[in-house]
N, C-alpha and C positions, 0 to 999 in steps of 0.2 A: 369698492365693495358694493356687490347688487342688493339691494330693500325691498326683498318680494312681497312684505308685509307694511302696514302702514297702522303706526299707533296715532289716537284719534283721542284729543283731551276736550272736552267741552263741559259747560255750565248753563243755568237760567239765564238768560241777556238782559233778565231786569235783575240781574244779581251778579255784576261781570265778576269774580271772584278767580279768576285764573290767571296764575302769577308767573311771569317767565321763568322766576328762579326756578318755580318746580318743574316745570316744562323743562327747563335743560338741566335739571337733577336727574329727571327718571331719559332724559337722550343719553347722558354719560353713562347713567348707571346700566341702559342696555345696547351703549354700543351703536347708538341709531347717528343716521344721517339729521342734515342739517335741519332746524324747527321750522315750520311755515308756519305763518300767522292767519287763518284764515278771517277771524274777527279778534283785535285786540282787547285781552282780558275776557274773552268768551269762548271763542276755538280755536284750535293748535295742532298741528299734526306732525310724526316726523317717520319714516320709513328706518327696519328694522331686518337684521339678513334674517329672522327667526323668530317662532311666536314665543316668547318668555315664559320659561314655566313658572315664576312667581305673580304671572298676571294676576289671579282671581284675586292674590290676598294682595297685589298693589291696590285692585280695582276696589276692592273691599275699605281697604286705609282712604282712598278718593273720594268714596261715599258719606265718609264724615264730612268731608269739607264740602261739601256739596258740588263734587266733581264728578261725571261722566266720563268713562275710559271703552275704548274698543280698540282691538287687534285686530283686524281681516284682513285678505288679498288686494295688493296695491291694484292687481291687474283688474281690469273691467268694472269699475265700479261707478262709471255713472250709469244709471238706468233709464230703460227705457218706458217702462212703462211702471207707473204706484198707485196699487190697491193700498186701500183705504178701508178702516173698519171707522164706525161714524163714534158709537155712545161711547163715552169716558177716551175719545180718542180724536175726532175730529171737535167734539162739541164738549163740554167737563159733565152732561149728565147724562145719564139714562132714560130715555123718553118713556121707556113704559112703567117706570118708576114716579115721572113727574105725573098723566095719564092716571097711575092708581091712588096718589095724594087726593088727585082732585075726587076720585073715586072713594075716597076715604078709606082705601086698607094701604095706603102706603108703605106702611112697616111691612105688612107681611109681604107685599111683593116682594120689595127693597133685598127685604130678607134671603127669598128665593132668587132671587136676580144673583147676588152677591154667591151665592152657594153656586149657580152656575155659569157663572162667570168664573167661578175655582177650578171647576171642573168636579166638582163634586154630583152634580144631577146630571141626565140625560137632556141635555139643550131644549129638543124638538118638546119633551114633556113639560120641561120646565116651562116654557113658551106658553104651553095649550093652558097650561093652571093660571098662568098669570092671564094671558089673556080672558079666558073664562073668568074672572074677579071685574074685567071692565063692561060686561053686560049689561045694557042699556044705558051706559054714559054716554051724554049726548054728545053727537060726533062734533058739534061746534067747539068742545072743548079741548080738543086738536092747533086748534085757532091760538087758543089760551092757553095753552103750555108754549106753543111756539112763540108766541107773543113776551110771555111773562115771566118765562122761568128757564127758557134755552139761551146760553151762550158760549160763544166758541173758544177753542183752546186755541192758546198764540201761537204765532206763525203760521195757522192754516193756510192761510190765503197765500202769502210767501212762497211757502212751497210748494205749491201745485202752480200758482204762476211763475215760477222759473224752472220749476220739471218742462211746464208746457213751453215756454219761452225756446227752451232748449232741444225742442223736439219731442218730448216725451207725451204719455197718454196719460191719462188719470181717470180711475175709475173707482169709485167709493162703494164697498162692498159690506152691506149691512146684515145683523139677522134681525133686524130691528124692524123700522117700516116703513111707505115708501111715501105716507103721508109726511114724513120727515125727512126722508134721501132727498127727495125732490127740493124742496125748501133749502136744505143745508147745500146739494152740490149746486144748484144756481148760486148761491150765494160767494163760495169757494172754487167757483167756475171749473169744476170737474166736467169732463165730459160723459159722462154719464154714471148712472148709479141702480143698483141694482137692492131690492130688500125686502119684507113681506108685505103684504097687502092686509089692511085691516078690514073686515067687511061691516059692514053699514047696512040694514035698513029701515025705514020709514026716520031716517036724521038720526040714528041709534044705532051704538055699536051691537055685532050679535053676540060679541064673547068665540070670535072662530075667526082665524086667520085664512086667506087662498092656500089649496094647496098646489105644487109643494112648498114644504116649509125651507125657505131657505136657511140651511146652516154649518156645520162645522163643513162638511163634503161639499153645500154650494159654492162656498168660500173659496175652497180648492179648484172648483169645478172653474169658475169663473177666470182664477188666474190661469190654469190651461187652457180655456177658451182665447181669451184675451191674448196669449202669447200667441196662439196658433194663427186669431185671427192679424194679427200682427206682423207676423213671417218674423216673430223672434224666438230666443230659448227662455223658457221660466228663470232661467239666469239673469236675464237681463230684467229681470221686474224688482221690486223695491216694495216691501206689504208690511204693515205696520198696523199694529193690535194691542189690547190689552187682556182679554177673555181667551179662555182656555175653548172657544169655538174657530179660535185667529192660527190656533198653533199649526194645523195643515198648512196651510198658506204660508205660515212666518217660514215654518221647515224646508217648503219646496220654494220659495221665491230664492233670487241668488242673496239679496239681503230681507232679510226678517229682522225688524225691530220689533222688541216690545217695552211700548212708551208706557210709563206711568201703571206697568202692570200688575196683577196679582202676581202675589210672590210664588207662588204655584207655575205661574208660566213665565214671569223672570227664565227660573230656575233652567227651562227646560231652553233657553235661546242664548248665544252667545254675546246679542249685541239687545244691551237692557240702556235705556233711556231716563232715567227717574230723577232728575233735576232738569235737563234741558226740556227746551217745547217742540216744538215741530219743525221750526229750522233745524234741528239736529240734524235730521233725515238730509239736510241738505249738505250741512258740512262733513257725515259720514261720508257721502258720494264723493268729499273734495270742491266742494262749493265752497268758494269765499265771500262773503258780504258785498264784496263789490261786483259779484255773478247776478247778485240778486235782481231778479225783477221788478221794478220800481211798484 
């Protein structure tokens, strides 16, 4: 029997919790080929002739146990090229949220952040308002957030070093800004990064970003650049988000993850991430732990 389909079980790796017996309960119960172990007690996969119509409410019962489940096409799934969204997705915060603490309205950004990151406000507006709140916050304090209050989310590094390892591009696509792209993708050795500009003068922010504003369209814009510049199809790229500015890109890339997302944009993507970290991305593709990139 052919497995055009491939079910994909994973978990947090600092919480190996994935137990063979379930892995070969839900193989019998759908008829799948044999289990592959990609990391034991963390990821598992087994090929399936069909996508199971009781997926959602298996994946749903997995969620308690704090298991991750996906169904997609076995065919072409490593990629070639993964865009990257950075805040609450390469990095666990929000820069222009840490940026307005130091600024002292924290809450009310936080606030608006949150609401358009749901998809609730117009991105590009939401932006102008937040940013307009950090007007004359001295630009050194750029330094000091980065410094003191950004850290990364696990597996970053992982995965972009064995996408690259394996031939792939990696390009970090922010609506955020580039005083932090820059910082994060040298760190996570992406090959480039693209995100807004904050302007600055006399050592002071002015409350006004470059235009244009990169966002939900740039997002898009960039993974059909990147493929074209590539000589690949948008199929072959791999774009992972949290914000409801991500979901173009999650839509059109061949695989769209949404890590750790608002349940708004869960909702709207088939391949939801919310206990694993960022190796996910890897074992979704068919990576095993011993693929990995040292």
């Amino acid at each position: 029997m052919t497995h055009p389909h491939i079910v994909t079980l994973l978990t947090d790796p600092a919480r190996p919790v994935l137990e063979t017996a379930l892995v070969e309960s839900l193989r019998n119960a759908w008829g799948g080929g044999e289990a592959r172990w990609l990391d034991l007690g963390i990821a598992a996969e087994f090929g399936v002739a069909e996508v199971p119509e009781n997926r959602w409410q298996v994946w749903q019962d997995l969620q308690g146990m704090g298991i991750d489940m996906a169904v997609q096409p076995a065919e072409g799934r490593r990629k070639r090229l993964l865009l990257a969204d950075m805040d609450s997705t390469m990095i666990r915060q929000e820069c222009i949220d840490e940026l307005a603490a130091l600024a002292g309205v924290g809450e009310h950004v936080a606030a608006i952040t949150a609401r358009a990151m749901n998809g609730e406000l117009d991105f590009e507006a939401a932006l102008n308002e937040r940013v307009g709140l950090l007007r004359d916050l001295p630009e050194e304090v750029i330094t000091r957030v980065w410094q003191e209050r950004i850290t990364f989310m696990p597996g970053g590094h992982l995965l972009v070093a064995t996408m690259r390892a394996h031939g792939a591009y990696a390009a970090l696509v922010s609506g955020g800004f580039t005083s932090f792209t820059e910082k994060v993708a040298q760190a996570l050795g992406f090959d480039e990064h693209r995100a807004n500009t904050l302007l600055a003068e006399g050592g002071k922010l002015t409350g006004q970003v470059a235009r244009p504003i990169l966002g939900k369209q740039a997002k898009l814009d960039s993974l059909l650049d990147l493929s074209t510049r590539l000589g690949i199809d948008p199929a072959q790229a791999i774009a992972v988000g949290d914000g409801a500015n991500d979901l173009a890109m999650l839509h059109r890339a061949g695989m769209g993850v949404a890590l750790h997302a608002k349940p708004s944009v869960a909702a709207e993507c088939d391949l939801r991430v919310n206990h694993g970290d960022l190796t996910a991305l890897l074992y979704l593709q068919g990576y095993a732990r011993s693929d990995f990139a040292a």
